[in-house]
C-alpha positions as CSV (number, residue, x, y, z in Angstrom):
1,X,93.5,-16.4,58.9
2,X,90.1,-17.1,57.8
3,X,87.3,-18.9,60.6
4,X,84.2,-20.4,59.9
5,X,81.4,-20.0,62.5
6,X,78.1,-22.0,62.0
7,X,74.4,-21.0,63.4
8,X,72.2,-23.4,65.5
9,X,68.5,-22.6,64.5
10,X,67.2,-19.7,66.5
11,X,63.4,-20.1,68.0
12,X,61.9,-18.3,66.6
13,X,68.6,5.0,51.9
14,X,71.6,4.7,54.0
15,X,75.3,6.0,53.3
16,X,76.7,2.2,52.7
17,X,75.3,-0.1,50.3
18,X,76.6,-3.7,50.4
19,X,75.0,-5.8,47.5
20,X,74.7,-9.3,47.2
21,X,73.9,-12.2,45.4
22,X,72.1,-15.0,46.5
23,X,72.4,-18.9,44.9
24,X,69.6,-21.5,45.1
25,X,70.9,-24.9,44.8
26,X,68.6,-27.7,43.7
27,X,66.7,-28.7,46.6
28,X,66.6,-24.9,47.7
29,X,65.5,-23.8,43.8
30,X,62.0,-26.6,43.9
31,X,61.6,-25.7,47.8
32,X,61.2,-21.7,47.0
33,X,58.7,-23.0,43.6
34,X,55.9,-23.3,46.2
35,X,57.0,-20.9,48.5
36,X,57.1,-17.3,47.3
37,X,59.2,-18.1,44.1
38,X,62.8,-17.3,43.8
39,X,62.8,-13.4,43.3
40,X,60.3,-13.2,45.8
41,X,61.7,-15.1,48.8
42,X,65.1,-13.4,47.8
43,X,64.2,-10.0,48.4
44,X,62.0,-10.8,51.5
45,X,65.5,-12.3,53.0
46,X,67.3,-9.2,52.3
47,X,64.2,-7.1,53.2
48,X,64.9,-8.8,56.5
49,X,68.7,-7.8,56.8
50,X,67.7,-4.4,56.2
51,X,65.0,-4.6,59.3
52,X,67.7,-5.6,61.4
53,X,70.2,-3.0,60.1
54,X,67.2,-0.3,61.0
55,X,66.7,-1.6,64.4
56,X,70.0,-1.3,65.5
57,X,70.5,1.9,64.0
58,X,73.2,0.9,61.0
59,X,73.9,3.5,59.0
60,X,73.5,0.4,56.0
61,X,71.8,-1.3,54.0
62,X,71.9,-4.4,51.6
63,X,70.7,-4.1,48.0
64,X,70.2,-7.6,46.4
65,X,71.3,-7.3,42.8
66,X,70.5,-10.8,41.6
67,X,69.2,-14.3,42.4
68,X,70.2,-17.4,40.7
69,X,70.1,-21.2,40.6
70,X,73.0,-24.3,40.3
71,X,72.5,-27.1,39.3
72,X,74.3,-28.2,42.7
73,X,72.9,-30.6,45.6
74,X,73.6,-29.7,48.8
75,X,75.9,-32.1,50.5
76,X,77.0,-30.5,54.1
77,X,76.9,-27.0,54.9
78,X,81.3,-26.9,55.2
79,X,81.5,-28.6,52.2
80,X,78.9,-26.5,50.5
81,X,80.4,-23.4,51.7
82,X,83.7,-24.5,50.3
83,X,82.1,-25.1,47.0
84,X,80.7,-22.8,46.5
85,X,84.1,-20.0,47.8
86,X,86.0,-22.0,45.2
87,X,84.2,-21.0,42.3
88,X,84.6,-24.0,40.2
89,X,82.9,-26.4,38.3
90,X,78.8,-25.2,38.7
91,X,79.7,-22.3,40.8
92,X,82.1,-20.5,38.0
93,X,79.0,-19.4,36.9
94,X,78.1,-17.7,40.1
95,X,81.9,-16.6,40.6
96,X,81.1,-14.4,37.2
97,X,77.7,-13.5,38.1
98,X,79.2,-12.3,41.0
99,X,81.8,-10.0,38.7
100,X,79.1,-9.3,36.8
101,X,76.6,-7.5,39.0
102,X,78.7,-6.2,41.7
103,X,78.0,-8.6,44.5
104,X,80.1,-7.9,47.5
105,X,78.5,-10.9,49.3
106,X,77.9,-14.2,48.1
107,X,75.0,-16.0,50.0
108,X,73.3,-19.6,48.9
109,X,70.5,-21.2,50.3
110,X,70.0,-24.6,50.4
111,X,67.7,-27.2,51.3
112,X,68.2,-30.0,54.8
113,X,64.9,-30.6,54.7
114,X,64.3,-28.9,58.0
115,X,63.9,-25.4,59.9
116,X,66.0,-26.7,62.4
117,X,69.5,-27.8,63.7
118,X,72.8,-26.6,62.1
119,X,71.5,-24.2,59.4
120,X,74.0,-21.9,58.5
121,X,77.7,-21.2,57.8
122,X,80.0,-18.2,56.6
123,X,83.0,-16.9,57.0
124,X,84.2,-14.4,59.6
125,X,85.9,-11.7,58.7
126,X,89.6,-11.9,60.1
127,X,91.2,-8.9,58.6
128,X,90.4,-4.8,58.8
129,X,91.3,-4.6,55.6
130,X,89.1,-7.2,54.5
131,X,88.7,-10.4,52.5
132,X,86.8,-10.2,49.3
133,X,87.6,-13.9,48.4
134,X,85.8,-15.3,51.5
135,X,82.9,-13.4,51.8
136,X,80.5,-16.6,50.9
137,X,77.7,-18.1,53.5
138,X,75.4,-20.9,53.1
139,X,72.0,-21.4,55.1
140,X,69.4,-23.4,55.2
141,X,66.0,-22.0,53.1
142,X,63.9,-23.0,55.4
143,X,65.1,-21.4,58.4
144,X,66.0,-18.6,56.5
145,X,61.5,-18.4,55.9
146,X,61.1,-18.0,59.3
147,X,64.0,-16.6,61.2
148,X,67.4,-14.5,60.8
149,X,69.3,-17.3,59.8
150,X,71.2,-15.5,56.8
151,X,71.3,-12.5,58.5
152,X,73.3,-14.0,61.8
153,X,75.8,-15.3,58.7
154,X,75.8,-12.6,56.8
155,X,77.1,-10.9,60.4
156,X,80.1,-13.2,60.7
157,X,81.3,-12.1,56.9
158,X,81.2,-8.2,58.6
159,X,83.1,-9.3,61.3
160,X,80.4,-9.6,63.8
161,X,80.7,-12.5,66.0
162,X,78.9,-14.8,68.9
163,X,78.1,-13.9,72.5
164,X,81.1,-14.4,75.3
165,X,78.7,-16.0,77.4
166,X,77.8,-19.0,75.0
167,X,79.9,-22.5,75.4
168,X,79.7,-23.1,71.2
169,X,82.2,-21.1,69.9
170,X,81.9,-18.1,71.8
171,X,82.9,-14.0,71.0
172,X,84.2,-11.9,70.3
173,X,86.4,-11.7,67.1
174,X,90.0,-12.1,68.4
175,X,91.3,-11.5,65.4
176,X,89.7,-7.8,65.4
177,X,89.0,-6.0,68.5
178,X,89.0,-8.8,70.5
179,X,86.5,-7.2,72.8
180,X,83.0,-6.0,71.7
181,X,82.1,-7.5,69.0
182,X,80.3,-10.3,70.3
183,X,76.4,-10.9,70.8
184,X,74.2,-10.4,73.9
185,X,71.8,-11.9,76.3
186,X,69.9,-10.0,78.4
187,X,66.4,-10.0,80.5
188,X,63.2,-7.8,78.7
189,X,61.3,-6.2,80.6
190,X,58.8,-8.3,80.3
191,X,60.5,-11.1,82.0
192,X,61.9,-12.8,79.3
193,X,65.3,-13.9,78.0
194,X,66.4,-12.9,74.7
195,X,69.2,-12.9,72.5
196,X,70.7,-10.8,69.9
197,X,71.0,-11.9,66.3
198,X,74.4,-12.9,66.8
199,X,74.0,-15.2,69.9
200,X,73.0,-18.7,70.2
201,X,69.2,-19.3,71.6
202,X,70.8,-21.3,74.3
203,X,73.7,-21.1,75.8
204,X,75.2,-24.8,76.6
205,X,74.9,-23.8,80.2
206,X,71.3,-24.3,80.5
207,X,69.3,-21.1,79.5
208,X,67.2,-20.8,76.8
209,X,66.7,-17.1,74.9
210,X,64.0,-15.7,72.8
211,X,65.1,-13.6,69.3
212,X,65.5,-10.1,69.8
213,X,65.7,-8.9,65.9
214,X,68.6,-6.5,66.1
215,X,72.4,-6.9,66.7
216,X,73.8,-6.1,69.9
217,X,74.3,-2.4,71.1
218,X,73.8,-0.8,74.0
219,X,73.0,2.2,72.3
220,X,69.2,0.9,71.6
221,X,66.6,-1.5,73.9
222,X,64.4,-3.9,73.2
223,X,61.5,-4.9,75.5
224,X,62.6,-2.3,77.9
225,X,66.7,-3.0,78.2
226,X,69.6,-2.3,76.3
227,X,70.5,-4.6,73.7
228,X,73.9,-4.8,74.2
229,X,77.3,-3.6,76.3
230,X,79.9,-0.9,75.1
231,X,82.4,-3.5,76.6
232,X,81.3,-6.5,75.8
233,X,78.8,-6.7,73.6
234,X,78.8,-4.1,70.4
235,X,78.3,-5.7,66.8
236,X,77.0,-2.4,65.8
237,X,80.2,-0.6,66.8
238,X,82.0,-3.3,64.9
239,X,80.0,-3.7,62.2
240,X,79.8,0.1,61.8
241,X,83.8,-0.4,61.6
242,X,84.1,-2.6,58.2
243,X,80.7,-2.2,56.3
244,X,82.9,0.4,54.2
245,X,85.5,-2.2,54.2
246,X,83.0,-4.7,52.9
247,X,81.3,-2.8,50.5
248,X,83.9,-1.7,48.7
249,X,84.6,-5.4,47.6
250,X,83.2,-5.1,44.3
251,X,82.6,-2.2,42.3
252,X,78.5,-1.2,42.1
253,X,77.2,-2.1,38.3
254,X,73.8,-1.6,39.2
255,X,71.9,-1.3,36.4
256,X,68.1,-0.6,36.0
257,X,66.0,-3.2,37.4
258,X,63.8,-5.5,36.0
259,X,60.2,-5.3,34.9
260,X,58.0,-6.3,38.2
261,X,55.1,-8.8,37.8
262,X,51.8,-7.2,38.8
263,X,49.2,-9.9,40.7
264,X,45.4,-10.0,41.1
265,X,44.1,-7.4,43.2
266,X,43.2,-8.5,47.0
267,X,40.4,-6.8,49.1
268,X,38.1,-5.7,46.1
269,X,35.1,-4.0,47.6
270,X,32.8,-1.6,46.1
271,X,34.9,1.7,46.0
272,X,38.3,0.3,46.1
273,X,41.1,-2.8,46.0
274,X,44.4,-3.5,47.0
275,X,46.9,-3.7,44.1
276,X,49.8,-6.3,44.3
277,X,52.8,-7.7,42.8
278,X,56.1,-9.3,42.9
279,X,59.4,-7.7,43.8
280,X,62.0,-6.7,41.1
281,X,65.4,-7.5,41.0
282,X,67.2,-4.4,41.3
283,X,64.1,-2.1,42.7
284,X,64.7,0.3,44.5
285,X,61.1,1.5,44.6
286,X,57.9,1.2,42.1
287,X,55.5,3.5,40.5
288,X,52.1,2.8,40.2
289,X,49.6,3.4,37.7
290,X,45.3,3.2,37.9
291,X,43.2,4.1,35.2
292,X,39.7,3.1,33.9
293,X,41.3,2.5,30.4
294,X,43.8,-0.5,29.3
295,X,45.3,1.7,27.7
296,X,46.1,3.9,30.2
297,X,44.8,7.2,28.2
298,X,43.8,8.8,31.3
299,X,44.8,7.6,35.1
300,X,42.3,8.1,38.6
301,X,43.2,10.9,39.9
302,X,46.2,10.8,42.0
303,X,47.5,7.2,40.6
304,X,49.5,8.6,37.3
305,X,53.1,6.9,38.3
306,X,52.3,7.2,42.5
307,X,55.6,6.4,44.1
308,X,55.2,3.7,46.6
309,X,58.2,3.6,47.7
310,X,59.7,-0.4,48.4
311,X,56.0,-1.7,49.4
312,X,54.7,-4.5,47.0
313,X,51.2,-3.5,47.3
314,X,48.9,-0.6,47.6
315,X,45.2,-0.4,48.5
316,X,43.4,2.3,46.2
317,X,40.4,4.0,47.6
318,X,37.7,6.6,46.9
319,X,36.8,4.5,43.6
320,X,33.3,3.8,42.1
321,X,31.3,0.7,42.3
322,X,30.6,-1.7,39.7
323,X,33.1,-0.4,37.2
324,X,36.4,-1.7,35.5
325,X,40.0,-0.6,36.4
326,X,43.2,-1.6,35.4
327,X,46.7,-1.4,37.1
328,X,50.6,-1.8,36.5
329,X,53.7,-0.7,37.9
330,X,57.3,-0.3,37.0
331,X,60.5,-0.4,39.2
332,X,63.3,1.9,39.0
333,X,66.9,2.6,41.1
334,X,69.3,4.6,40.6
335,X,70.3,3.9,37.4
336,X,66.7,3.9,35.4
337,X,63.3,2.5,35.4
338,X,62.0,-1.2,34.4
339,X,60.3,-2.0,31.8
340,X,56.0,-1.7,32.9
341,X,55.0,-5.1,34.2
342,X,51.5,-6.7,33.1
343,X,48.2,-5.0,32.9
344,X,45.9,-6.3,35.5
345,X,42.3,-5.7,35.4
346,X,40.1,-5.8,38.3
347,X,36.1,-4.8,38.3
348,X,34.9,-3.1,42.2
349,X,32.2,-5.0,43.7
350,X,28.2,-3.9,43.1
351,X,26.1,-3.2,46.0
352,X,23.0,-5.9,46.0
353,X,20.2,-3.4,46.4
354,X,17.3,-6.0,47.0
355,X,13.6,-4.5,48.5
356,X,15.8,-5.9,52.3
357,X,18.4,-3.0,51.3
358,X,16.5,-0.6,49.7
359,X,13.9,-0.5,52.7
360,X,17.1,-0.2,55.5
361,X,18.5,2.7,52.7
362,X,15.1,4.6,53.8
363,X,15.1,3.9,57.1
364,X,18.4,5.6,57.4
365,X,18.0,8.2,55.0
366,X,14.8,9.7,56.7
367,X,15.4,8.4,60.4
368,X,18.9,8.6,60.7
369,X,19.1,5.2,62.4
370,X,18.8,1.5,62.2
371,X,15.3,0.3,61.4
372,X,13.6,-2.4,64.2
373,X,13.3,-5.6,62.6
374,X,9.6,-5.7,63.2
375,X,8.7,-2.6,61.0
376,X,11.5,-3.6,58.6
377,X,10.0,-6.8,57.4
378,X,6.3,-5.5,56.8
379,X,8.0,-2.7,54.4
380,X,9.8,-5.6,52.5
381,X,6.3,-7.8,52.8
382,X,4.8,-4.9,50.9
383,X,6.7,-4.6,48.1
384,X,7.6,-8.5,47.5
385,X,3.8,-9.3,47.9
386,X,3.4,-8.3,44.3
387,X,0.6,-5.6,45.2
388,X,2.2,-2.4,43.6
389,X,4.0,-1.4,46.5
390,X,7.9,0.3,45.5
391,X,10.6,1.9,47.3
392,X,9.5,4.6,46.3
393,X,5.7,4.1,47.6
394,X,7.1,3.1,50.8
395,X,8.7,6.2,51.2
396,X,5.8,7.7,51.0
397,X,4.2,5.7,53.4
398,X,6.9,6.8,55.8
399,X,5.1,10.0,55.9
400,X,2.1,9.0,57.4
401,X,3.6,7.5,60.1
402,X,3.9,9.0,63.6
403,X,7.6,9.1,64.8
404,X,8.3,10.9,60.9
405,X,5.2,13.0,61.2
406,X,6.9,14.7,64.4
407,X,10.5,14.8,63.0
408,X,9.1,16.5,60.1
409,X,6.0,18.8,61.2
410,X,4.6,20.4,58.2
411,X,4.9,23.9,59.8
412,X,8.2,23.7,59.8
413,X,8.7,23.5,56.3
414,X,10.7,21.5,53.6
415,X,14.2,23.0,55.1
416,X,14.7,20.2,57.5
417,X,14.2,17.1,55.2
418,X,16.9,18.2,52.7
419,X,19.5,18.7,55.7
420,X,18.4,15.5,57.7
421,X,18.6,13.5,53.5
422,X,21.9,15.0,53.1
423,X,23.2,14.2,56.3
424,X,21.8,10.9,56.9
425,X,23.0,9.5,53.3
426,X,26.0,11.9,52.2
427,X,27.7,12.2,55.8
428,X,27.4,15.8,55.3
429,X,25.5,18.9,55.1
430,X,23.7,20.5,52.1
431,X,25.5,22.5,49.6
432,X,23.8,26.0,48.7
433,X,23.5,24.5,45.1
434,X,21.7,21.6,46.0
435,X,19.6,22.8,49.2
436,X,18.3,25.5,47.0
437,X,17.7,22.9,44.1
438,X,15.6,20.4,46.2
439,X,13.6,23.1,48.1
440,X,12.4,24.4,44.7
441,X,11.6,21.7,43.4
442,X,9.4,20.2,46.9
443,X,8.0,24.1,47.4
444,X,6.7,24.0,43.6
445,X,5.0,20.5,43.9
446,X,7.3,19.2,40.8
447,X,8.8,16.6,43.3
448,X,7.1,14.8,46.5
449,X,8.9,14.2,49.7
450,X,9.2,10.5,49.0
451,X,10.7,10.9,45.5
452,X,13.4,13.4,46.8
453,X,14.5,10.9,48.7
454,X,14.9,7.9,46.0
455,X,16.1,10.3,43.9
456,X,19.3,11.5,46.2
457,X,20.0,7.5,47.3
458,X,19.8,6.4,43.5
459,X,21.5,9.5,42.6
460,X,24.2,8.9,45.1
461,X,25.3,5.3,43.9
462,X,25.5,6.6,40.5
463,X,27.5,9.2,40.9
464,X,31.3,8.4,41.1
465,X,32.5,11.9,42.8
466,X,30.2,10.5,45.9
467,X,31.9,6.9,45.9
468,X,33.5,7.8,49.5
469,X,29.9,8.5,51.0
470,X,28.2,6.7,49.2
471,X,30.8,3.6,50.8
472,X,29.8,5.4,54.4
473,X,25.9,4.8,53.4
474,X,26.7,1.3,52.2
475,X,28.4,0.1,55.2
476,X,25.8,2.2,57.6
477,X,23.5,-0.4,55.8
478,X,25.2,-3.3,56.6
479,X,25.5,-2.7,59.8
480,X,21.5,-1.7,60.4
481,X,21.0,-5.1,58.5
482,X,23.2,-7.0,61.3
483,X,21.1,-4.9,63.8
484,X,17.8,-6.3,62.4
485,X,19.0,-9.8,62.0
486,X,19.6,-9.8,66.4
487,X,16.2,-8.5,66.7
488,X,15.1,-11.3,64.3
489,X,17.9,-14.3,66.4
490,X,16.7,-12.8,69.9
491,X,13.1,-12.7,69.7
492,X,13.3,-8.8,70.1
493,X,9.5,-7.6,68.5
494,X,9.3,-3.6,68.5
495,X,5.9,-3.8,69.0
496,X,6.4,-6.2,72.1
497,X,8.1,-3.4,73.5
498,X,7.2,-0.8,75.8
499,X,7.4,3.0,75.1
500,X,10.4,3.7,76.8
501,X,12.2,0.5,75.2
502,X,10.8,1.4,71.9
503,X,12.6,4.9,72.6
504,X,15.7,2.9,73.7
505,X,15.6,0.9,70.7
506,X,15.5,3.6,68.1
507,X,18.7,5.2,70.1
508,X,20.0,2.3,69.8
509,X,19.8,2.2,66.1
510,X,21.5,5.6,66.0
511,X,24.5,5.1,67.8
512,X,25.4,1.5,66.3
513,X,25.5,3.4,62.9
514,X,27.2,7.3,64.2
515,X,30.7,5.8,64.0
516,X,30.3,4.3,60.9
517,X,32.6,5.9,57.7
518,X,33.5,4.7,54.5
519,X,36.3,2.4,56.1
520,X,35.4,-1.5,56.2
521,X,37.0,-1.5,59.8
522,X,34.1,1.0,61.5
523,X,31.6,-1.6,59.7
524,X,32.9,-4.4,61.3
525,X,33.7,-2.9,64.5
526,X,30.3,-1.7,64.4
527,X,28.5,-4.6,63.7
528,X,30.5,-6.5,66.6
529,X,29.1,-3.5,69.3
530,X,25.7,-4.8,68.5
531,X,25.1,-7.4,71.3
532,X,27.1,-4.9,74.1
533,X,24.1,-2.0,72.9
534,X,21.2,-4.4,73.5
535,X,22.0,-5.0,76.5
536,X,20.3,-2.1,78.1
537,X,17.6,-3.3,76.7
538,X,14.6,-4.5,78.9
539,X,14.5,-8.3,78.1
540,X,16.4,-8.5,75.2
């Protein structure tokens, strides 16, 4: 006896494989056009079966083996279901696509025009031996976007049925066990209602449930409580009974999948990017591969074929500035790889080092904090008043100033300077190389104090093997620009100050800057902690 259970809209590598198929009719095929495309939404609706098989601990997943459209307009979801069982007319075609690539589920998505009401229907399974010829469902796409629509029908062609404690056409599945496999209500926690995939957001009797996105089991909790009852509500039991059953309905002719399309790179910054691109029919993973060539001669150290597993993107870090790179990707399962997908190019942002930047660099490099508005402006005065003035001249200017005078006593030596450069701009201390380098140079008067450091901040941004510090520097820049521009919107004038707020002032500077790395998050987070930090200060 076959039964066919329909779903009111709900608010809101494992041992068995089931594959499926999934059918676009008209209005569903020029919804999707504008809304992830076909291959897209298609895996993200199977991605989301598979989320649901996790979080109830199925040993199961489903593996969508191809998409396609009819030329077909929805009509009603029982009619439309029954259309497209039959496998006639328009729908032979999917009948021997379905042959063809080994569906053992047949799902279509259509188009109602809304997210709401009655938007889905399939067939529950009647028999524990099984069914092949009525394992069809039909949901609406846009419920599907949002929700577990075609997972809650995709449920019924398992076996899996609705909650006893629903009035529309309650659990379990009398003609299986009769007993557990039904969904579940239950209280979080967090005092709210929720239901399982399976049961109805509200019951007919009055309560209303939020989605909890696994089926019922008592064997896992969600918001604090079981999700289920060994007696009376267990679609994981159940469905842990036929998915064997199920995906045995057609014999696997997976075959390698098809080429992925790679997208423009989000997130570009100066030392990395995020690569993207679409999913593959097929895919069981991708591959990724960087380089600086189009041709791919050579590949950024660990990027030569990087296995990324089923993600769609990737961010790539620890890259240089100002320079081009190129990406694509392939897919592969079981039985192969895909052909590559298109080359995309992408070029890492350049740092804007006007006299405002290149001041704050010295600032930082020879302090180790934030500059005060006040002294950073006169610097930048200097050297955009046209009167000869450089960075480089106004690192030397730093010398003859009091507070760098006493951090760097004469007596004391050269030693100090190159540790307190190589900390301040590389995040770390001086290698024996270098240290002995720079204090040869300084000791034999080939190189002055202020030229060292120009030379190791210039040297810095162009040298790709210190992208990943020279990123920390960058964003420790940003930040003590954000720290100058509140001085500037609060009327805060370092020389205004007294000592012991001038002294507060320059700590501050320090610790808005000590927690910031090469990461884009610490910047911000930084930068955010700016108005909390003055507010020790006297007046400000």
């Amino acid at each position: 006896m076959l039964v066919v259970l329909a779903l009111p809209w709900a608010r809101t590598a494992q041992a068995t494989v089931v594959d499926i198929l999934i059918v676009y009719e008209t209005g569903a095929a020029s919804w999707v056009g504008s809304n992830g495309g076909m291959e897209g939404f298609a895996q993200d609706a199977v991605n989301r079966m598979n989320q649901a098989a996790q979080n109830t601990g199925l040993d199961l997943s489903f593996r969508l083996v191809h998409h396609m459209a009819v030329s077909y307009s929805a009509v009603s979801l029982d009619k439309d279901l029954i259309a497209l069982q039959a496998g006639s007319g328009v729908f032979a075609d999917v009948a021997s696509a379905r042959d063809t690539y080994g569906a053992d589920l047949v799902a279509m998505l259509i188009d109602t025009g809304s997210a709401y009401g009655y938007t889905g229907l399939g067939y529950l399974l009647a028999n524990w031996s099984g069914h092949a010829d009525y394992a069809h469902t039909v949901t609406s796409i846009r419920a599907v976007a949002i929700g577990n629509t075609m997972t809650h029908e995709v449920g019924h062609n398992l076996g899996a049925d609705h909650s006893k404690y629903q009035a529309s056409g309650p659990g379990p599945n009398t003609y299986l066990d009769g007993q557990y496999s039904a969904g579940w209500y239950f209280a979080g926690t967090d005092g709210k209602d929720y239901h399982t995939i399976m049961a109805y957001d509200s019951d007919g009797f009055g309560g209303y449930y939020d989605p909890a996105p696994l089926f019922s089991t008592p064997s896992k909790t969600y918001q604090g409580t079981p999700a289920g009852d060994a007696s009376d509500g267990d679609n994981a039991r159940l469905i842990g009974q036929t998915k064997d059953i199920i995906a045995g309905y057609r014999a696997s002719v997976q075959t390698a999948p098809t080429a992925p399309i790679a997208m423009s790179a989000a997130e570009v910054a100066q030392t990395g990017f995020t690569a993207m691109w679409s999913s593959a029919d097929g895919a069981e993973g991708y591959a990724l591969d960087v380089s600086e060539s189009a041709d791919f001669v050579d590949f950024v150290s660990g990027f030569a074929q990087l296995d990324v597993g089923t993600a769609t993107s990737q961010a790539i870090t620890g890259l240089s500035l100002d320079t081009d790179y190129f990406y694509r990707v392939r897919a592969y399962n079981g039985q192969g790889v895909s052909e590559y997908s298109n080359v995309v190019s992408v070029t890492t942002a350049a740092v804007d080092r006007d006299s405002l930047w290149r001041v704050t660099e010295i600032y930082i490099a020879t302090m180790g904090y934030a500059p005060d508005n006040q002294g950073l402006q006169y610097w930048v005065d200097q050297i955009e008043a046209g009167r000869g003035w450089t960075p480089t001249t106004v690192a030397q200017s730093f010398f003859d100033q009091p507070l760098v005078r006493e951090k760097y006593p004469e007596t004391q030596g050269f030693g100090p300077l190159i540790e307190a450069l190589y900390q301040n701009i590389f995040g770390r201390s001086a290698d024996a190389e270098g240290y002995a380098y720079w204090l040869d140079e300084l000791e034999s008067g080939r190189v002055a104090r202020n030229q060292m450091i120009i030379a190791l901040i210039n040297g810095g941004w162009a040298n790709p093997d210190a992208a990943q510090d020279m990123a920390r520097f960058g964003n420790q820049v940003e930040v003590a620009l954000a720290f100058a521009d509140y001085q500037a919107d609060n009327g805060i004038v370092y020389g205004d100050l007294s000592e012991d707020d001038q002294a507060l002032l320059r700590q501050i500077g320090r610790d808005v800057i000590a927690d910031v790395t090469y990461e884009a998050t610490t910047r911000d987070a930084a930068i955010a902690s700016i108005p909390s930090l003055f507010a020790s200060l006297t007046g400000s």
